[in-house]
SEROVO-778478 format. One record per residue (C-alpha): residue number from 1; x, y, z. Coordinates in pm, whole numbers, padded with zeros to 5 digits. Example, Ala and Ser with C-alpha at 12.3 -4.5 7.8 and 13.67 -1.06 7.14 Angstrom:
<pts>
<pt num="1" px="01230" py="-00450" pz="00780"/>
<pt num="2" px="01367" py="-00106" pz="00714"/>
</pts>
This chain:
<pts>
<pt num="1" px="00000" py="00000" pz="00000"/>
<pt num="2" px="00091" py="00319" pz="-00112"/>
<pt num="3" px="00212" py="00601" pz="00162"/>
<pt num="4" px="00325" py="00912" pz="00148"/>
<pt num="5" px="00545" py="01148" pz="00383"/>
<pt num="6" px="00524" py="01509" pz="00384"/>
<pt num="7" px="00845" py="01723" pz="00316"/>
<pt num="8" px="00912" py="01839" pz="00698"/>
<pt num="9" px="00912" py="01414" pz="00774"/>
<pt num="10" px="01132" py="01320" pz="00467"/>
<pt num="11" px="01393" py="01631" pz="00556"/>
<pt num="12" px="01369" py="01461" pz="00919"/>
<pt num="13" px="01462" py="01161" pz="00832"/>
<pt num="14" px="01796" py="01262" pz="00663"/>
<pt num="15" px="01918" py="01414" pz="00937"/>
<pt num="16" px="02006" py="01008" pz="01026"/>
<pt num="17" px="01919" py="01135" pz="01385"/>
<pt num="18" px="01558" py="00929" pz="01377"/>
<pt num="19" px="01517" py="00606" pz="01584"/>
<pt num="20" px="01266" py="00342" pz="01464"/>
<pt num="21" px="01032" py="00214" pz="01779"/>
<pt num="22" px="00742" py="-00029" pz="01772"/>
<pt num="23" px="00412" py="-00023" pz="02005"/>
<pt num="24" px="00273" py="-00338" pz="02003"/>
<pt num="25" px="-00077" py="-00416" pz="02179"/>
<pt num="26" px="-00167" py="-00778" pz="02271"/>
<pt num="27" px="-00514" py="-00837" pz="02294"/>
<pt num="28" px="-00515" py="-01069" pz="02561"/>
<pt num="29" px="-00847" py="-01045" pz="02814"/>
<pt num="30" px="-00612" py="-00784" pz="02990"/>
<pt num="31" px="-00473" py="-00605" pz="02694"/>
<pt num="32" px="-00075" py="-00567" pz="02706"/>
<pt num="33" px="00091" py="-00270" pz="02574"/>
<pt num="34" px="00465" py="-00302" pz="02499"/>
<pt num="35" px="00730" py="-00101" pz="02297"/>
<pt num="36" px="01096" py="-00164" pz="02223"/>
<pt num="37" px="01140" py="00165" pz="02320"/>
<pt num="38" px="01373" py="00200" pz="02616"/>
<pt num="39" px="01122" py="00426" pz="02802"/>
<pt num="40" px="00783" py="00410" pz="02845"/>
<pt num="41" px="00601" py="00587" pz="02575"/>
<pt num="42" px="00204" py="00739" pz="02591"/>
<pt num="43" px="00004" py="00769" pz="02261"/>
<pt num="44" px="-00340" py="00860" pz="02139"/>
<pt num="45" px="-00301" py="00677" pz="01787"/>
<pt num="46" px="-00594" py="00450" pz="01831"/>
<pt num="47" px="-00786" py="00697" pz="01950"/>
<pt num="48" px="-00792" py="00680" pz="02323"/>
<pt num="49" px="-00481" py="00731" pz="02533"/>
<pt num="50" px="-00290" py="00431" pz="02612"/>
<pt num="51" px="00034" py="00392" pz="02800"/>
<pt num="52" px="00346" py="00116" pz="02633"/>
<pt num="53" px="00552" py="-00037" pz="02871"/>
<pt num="54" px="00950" py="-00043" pz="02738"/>
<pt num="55" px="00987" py="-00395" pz="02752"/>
<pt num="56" px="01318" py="-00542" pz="02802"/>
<pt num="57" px="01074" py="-00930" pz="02706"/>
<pt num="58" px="01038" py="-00826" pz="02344"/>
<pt num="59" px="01327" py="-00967" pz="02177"/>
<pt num="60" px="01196" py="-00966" pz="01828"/>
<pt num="61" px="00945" py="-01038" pz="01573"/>
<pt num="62" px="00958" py="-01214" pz="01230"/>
<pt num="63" px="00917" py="-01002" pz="00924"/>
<pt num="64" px="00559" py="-00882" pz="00765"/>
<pt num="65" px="00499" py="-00638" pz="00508"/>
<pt num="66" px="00170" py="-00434" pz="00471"/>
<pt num="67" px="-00093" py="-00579" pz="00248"/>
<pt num="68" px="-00374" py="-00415" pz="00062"/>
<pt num="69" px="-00611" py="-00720" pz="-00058"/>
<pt num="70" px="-00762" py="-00970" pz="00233"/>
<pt num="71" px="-00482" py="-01248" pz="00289"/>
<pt num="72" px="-00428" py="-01491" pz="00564"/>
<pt num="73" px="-00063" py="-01367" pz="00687"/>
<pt num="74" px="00159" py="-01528" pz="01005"/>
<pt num="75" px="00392" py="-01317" pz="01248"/>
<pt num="76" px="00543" py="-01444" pz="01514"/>
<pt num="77" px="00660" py="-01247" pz="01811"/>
<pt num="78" px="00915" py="-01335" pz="02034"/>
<pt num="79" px="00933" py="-01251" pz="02394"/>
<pt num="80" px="01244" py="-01384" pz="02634"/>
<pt num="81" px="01251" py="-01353" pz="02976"/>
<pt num="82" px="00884" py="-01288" pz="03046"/>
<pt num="83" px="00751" py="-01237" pz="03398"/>
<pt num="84" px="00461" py="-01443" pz="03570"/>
<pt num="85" px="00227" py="-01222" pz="03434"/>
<pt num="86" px="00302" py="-01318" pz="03040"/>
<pt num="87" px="00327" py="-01661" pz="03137"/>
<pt num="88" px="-00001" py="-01717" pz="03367"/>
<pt num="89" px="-00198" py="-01543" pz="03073"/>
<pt num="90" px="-00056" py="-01778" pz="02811"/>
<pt num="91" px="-00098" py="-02099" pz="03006"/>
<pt num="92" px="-00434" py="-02041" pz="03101"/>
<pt num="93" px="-00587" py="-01846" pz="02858"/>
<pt num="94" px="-00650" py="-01927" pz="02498"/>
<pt num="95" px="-00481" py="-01703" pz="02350"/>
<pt num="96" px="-00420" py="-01851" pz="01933"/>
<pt num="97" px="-00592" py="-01560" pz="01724"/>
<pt num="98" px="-00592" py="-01292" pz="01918"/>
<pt num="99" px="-00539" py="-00988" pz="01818"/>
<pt num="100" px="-00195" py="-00842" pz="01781"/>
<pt num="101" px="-00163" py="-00463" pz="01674"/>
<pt num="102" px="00225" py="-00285" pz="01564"/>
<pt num="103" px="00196" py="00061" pz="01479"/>
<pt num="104" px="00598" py="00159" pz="01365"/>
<pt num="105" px="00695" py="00550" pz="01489"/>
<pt num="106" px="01017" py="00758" pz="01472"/>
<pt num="107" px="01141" py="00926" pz="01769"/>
<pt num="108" px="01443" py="01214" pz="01680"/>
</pts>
């Protein structure tokens, strides 16, 4: 799909002083809200104001690239070290399909 940046974003982003972070919401029953940021980071881009934990857990992710017609598509996410909490939620919940939303920002 198709994006474009505006001039003041492009101009940014040859300064080579932009860093690429991640927020990542886990739709468990409790929602989780990480970023590979190495603060916490808060953000309105869904539309209500949710706080992303810096997680030193997220360890990676396996490649995806944006589609623009319906397709089944797999991404795996890999988390290392994870406290109780991640581990109590995936041993006793079901938790194959749910939803799993990245939204990619710069910081400068």
């Amino acid at each position: 799909m198709a994006r474009t940046l505006t001039t003041a974003v492009k101009n940014e982003l040859l300064t080579g002083q932009i860093r690429p972070i991640h927020l990542i919401e886990i739709g468990f029953s409790t929602p989780v809200y990480l970023t590979d940021n190495g603060f916490d980071l808060t953000s309105s881009i869904s539309g209500t104001s949710r706080t992303y934990t810096a997680s030193p857990f997220l360890v990676g992710g396996s490649s995806f690239e944006e589609q623009t017609d319906i397709t089944k598509t797999s991404l795996s996410l890999s988390l290392s070290g994870a406290d109780q909490t991640f581990i109590s939620t995936v041993l006793n919940e079901n938790v194959v399909n749910d939803t799993v939303e990245i939204y990619r920002g710069l910081l400068n």
